[in-house]
C-alpha positions as CSV (number, residue, x, y, z in Angstrom):
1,X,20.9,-9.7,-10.9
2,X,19.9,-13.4,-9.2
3,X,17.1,-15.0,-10.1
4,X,16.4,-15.2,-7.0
5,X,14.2,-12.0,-6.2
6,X,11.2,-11.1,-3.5
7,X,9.5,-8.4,-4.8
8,X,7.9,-6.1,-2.0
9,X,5.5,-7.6,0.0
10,X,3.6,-4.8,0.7
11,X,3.7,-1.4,0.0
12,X,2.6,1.3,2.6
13,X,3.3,5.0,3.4
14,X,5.4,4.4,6.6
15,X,7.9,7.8,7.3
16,X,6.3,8.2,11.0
17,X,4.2,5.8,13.1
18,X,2.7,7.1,16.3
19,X,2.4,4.8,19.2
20,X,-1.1,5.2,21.5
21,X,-1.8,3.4,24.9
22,X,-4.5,1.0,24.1
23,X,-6.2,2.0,27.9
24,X,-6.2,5.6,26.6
25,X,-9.2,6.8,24.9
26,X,-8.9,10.3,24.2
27,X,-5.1,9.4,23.0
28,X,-6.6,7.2,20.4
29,X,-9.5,9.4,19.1
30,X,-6.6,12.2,18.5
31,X,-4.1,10.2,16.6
32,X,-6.7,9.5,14.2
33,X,-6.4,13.5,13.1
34,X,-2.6,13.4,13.8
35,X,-0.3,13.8,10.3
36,X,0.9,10.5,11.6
37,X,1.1,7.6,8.4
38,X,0.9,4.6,11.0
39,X,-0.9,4.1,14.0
40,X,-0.3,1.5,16.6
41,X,-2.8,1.0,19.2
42,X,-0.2,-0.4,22.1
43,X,-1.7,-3.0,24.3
44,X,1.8,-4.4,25.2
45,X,4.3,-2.4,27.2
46,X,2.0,1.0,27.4
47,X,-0.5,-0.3,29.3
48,X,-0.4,-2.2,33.0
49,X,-1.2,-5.4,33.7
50,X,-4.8,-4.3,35.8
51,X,-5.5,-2.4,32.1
52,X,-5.1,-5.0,29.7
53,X,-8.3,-6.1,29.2
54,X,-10.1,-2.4,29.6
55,X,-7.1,-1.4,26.8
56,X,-8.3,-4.2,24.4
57,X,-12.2,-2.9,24.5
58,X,-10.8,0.3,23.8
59,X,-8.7,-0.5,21.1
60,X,-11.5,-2.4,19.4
61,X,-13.9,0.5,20.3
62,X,-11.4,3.0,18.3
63,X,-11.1,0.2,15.2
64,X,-14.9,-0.4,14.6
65,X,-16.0,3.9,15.6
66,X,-13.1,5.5,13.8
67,X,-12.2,5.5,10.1
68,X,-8.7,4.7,9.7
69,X,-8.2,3.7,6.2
70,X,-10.6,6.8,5.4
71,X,-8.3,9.1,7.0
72,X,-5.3,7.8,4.7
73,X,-4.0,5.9,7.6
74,X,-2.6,2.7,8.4
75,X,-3.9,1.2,11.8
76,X,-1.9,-1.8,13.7
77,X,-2.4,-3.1,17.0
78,X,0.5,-4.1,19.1
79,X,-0.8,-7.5,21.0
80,X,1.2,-8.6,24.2
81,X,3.9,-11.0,24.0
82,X,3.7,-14.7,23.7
83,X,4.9,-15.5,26.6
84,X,1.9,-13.6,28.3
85,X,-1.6,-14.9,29.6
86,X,-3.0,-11.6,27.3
87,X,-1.2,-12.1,23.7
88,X,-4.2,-15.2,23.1
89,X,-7.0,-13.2,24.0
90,X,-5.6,-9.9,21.8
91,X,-5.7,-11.8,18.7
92,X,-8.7,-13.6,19.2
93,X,-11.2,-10.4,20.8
94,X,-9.4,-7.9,18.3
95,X,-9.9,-9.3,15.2
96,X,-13.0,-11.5,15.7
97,X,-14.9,-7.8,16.7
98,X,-12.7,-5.2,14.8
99,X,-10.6,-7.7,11.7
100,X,-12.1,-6.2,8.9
101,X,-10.5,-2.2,10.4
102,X,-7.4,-3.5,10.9
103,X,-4.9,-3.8,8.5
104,X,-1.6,-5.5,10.8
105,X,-0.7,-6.8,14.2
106,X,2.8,-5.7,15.5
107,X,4.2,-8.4,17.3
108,X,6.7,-7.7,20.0
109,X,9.8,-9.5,20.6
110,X,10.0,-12.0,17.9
111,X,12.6,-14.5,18.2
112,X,11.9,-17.1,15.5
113,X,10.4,-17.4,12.8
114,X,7.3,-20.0,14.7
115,X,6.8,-17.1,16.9
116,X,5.0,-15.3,13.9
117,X,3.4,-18.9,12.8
118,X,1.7,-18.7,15.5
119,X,-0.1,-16.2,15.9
120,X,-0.6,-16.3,12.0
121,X,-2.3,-19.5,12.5
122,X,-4.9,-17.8,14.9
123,X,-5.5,-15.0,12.2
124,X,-6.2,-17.6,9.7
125,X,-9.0,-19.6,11.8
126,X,-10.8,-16.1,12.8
127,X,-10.6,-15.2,8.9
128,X,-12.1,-18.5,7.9
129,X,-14.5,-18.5,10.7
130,X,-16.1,-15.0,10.2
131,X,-15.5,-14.6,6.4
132,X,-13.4,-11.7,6.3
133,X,-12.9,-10.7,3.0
134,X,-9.6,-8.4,4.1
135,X,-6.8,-10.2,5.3
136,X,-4.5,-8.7,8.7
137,X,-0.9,-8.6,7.5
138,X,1.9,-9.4,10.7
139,X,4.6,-7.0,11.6
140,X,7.5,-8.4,14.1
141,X,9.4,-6.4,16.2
142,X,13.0,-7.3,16.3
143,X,14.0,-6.4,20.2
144,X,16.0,-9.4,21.8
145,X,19.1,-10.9,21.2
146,X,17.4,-13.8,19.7
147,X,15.7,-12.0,17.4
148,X,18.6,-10.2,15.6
149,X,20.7,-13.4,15.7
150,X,17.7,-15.2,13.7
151,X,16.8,-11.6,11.6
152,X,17.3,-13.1,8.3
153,X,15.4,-16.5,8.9
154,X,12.4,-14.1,10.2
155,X,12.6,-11.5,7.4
156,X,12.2,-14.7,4.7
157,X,9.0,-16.6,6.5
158,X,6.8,-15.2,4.7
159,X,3.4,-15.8,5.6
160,X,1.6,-12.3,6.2
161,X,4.5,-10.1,7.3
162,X,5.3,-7.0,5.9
163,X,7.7,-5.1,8.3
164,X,10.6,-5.8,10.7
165,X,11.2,-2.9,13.6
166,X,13.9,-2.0,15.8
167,X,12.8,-2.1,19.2
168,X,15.8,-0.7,20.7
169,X,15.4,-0.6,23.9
170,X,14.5,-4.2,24.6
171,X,17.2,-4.7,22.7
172,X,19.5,-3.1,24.7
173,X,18.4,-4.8,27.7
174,X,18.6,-8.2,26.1
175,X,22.2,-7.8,25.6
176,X,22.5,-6.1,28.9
177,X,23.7,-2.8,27.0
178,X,24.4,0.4,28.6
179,X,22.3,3.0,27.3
180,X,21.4,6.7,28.6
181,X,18.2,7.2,26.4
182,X,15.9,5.1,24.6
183,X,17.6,5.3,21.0
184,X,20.2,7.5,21.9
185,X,24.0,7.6,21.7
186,X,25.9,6.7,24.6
187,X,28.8,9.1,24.9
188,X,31.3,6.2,26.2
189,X,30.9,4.8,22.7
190,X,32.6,6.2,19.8
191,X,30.1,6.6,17.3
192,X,26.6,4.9,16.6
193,X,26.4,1.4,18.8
194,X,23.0,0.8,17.2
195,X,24.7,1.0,13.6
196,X,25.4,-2.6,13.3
197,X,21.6,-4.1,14.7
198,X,19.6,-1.2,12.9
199,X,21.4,-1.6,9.7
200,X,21.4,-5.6,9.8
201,X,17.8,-5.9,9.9
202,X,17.3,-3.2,7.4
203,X,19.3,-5.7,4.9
204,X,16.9,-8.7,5.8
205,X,14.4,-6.4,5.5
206,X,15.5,-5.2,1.4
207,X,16.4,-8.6,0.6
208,X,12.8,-10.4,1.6
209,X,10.6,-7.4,0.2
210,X,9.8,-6.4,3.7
211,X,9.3,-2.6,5.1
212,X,12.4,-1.4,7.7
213,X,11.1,0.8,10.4
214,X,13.2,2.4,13.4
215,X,11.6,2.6,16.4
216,X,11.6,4.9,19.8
217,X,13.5,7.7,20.8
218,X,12.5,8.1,24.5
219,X,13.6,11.8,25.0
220,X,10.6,13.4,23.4
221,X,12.1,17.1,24.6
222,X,15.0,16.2,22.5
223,X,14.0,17.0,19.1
224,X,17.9,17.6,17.7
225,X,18.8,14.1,19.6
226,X,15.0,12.8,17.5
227,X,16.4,14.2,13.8
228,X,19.9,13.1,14.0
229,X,18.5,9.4,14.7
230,X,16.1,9.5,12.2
231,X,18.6,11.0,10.2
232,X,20.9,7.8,10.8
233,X,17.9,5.2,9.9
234,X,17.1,6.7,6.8
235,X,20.8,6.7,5.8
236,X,20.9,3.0,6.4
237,X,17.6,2.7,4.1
238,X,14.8,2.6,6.9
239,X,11.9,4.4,5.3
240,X,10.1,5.3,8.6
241,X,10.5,6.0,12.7
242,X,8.8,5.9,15.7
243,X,7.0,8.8,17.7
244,X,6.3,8.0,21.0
245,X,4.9,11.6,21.4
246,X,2.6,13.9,19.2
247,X,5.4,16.3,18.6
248,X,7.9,13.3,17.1
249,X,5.4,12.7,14.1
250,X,6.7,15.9,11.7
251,X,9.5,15.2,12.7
252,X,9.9,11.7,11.1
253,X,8.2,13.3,8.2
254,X,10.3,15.7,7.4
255,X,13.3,13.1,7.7
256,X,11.6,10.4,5.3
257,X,10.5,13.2,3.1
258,X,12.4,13.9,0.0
259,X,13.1,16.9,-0.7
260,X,11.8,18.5,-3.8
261,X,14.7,19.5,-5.3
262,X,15.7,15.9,-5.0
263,X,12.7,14.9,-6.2
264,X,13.6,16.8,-9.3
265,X,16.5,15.7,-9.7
266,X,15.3,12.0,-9.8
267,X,12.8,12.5,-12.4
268,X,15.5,14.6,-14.0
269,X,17.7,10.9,-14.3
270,X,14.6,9.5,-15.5
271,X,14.2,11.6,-18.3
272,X,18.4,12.0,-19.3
273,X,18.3,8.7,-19.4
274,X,15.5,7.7,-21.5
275,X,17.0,10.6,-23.8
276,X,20.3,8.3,-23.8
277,X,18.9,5.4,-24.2
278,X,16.8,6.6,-27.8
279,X,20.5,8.0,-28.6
280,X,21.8,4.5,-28.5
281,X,23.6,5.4,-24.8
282,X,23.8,3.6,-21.8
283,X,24.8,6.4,-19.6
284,X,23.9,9.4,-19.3
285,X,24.6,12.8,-17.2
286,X,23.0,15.0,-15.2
287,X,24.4,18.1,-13.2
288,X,27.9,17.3,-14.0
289,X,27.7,13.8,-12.7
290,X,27.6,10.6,-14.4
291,X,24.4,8.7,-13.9
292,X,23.4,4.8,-15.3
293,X,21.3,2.2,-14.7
294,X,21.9,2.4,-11.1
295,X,21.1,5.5,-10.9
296,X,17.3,5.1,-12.2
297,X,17.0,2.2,-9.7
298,X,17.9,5.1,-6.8
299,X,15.8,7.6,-8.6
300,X,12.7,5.5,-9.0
301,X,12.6,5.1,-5.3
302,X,12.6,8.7,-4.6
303,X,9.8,8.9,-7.0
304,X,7.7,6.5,-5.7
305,X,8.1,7.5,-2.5
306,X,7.0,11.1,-3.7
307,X,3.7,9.5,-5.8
308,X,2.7,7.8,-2.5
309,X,2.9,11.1,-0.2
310,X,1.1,13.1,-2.5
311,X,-1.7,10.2,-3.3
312,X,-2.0,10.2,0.7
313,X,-2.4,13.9,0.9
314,X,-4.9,14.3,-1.4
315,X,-7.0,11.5,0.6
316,X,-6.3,13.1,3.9
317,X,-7.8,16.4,2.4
C-alpha cells in the first residue's frame, strides 16, 4: 500500500439523488418526504432564464422552512454556471440567507480545478462574514470535454469537495456525441460508450477520497433502460444515481442497495477471518471460496454501506 493515501473526504448516504426545479415550489416541498438520500434544488438548467431569480427565493424559502438534515437528508443546491450573470448572485443570496441548511453546492460544468476555487472563495468570505458555524462542502459536475480531460487534477484540489458527477448529457454534447437518450445506449455502438468517462472519473474519485455519483437518465418511462444504467455505475464503483423523476428514486435504491444475503455474507468474511487470524492464518474460506485480506477490504464496504442505510432509516422514522 503507498504512503500516499486520501482518506474519504466525506461520508454521506448517496444511492439516489432527486433533482427539483428551483422555480417549483410544490416540487420542493414533496421531495422533502420522498425516500430520496440527496436533494438538489436545480437553479441551473431546470429553470429559464425569466425564473432565475424567483427560483433562487424559492430555493432559499425551502432551505430556511423545511428540515432537511431532520428528515435524514442531504440538501445541495445546484447554482448556474460560471460563465453566467446568475452563478454570483446564487452563492452569495443562498448561503448568506439559507448557509447554515445547506450542506453542498453542486457546481455544473467544472473544467479546472480554479473553477471550484472560486466559488470556494465566495463560500469562505459569507462563512467568515456571518459566523457560520457549519461549513457548505462543493460538489463539481464533470460534463464537458474539459472537465474529464482535467478529472484527476479536479478530484485532488481539495478544498471543500466531496463528490464528482457524471453529467452525461453535456457531456455528450461537448464532444459533439450522438446519443438517443439522456444516459442511454446508442444502438450504433457496440457496448457501453459511456464506460470509459463514467469509469475514469469514478477512479479519480476513489483515489482522492471523493463520492462517484452517476447522473440522468432522461427516459423516466424507461425503468428497465433506468436499472440496467444504474446497474452499470454501480459495477464500475459509483455508489449513487440521478432521478430526474419521483418514480427513479427506488429505483437507484434498490440498485445501490446490498442485498441482505450479501450483507451476510460480508460480515460472514469478517468473522472467518478473524477466526483465522486467532488460528495463526492468513486466509480463510467462506462458501467454498477462498477469501483474504482483500476480501475484508470488499466486505467492510458492503458493511458500511449497510450501517449507514439502517442509521438513516431509523432517523427517517
Amino acid at each position: 500500500m503507498s504512503h500516499t493515501l486520501y482518506p474519504m473526504r466525506r461520508n454521506r448516504l448517496h444511492r439516489s439523488e432527486l433533482a427539483v426545479p428551483g422555480s417549483n415550489m410544490t416540487f420542493i416541498e414533496k421531495a422533502a418526504t420522498s425516500t430520496a438520500d440527496v436533494v438538489f434544488l436545480d437553479l441551473e438548467d431546470a429553470v429559464a432564464p425569466p425564473e432565475k431569480e424567483q427560483a433562487r427565493k424559492n430555493v432559499i424559502s425551502g432551505l430556511t422552512e423545511i428540515d432537511w438534515a431532520g428528515l435524514g437528508k442531504t440538501v445541495s443546491v445546484r447554482i448556474n454556471g460560471l460563465d453566467t450573470p446568475y452563478m454570483y448572485r446564487d452563492v452569495v443570496d443562498v448561503v448568506e440567507q439559507a448557509g447554515d441548511r445547506l450542506h453542498t453546492i453542486l457546481v455544473p460544468k467544472v473544467g479546472v480545478p480554479a473553477d471550484l476555487y472560486v466559488v470556494e472563495t465566495l463560500l469562505d468570505q459569507i462563512e467568515q462574514a456571518l459566523g457560520f458555524a457549519t461549513r457548505v462542502g462543493t460538489e463539481a459536475l464533470i460534463e464537458t470535454a474539459l472537465g474529464m480531460a482535467n478529472v484527476e487534477a479536479i478530484a485532488a484540489s481539495g478544498g471543500r469537495l466531496e463528490a464528482l458527477h457524471f453529467g452525461v448529457a453535456d457531456y455528450a454534447a461537448s464532444n459533439r456525441a450522438r446519443t438517443v437518450t439522456i444516459g442511454g445506449l446508442n444502438p450504433a455502438y457496440p457496448g457501453d460508450q459511456w464506460h470509459f468517462a463514467l469509469s475514469r472519473m469514478t477512479v479519480a474519485c476513489r483515489a482522492y477520497g471523493l463520492r462517484a455519483v452517476d447522473g440522468p437518465f432522461g427516459d423516466f418511462s424507461d425503468p428497465d433502460g433506468y436499472l440496467a444504467g444504474a446497474g452499470r455505475a454501480a459495477a464500475l464503483g459509483c455508489e449513487g444515481k440521478w432521478a430526474i423523476h419521483p418514480s427513479q428514486v427506488e429505483l437507484a435504491n434498490e440498485v445501490f442497495t446490498p442485498p441482505e444475503s450479501e450483507v451476510k455474507r460480508a460480515r460472514r468474511i469478517v468473522a472467518e477471518l478473524r477466526r483465522a487470524e486467532a488460528e495463526g492464518r492468513g486466509a480463510a474460506a467462506v462458501d467454498g471460496k477462498m477469501i483474504d485480506a482483500a476480501s475484508e477490504r470488499m466486505a467492510r464496504n458492503v458493511i458500511a454501506l449497510d450501517d449507514a442505510i439502517r442509521d438513516t432509516a431509523s432517523r427517517r422514522g
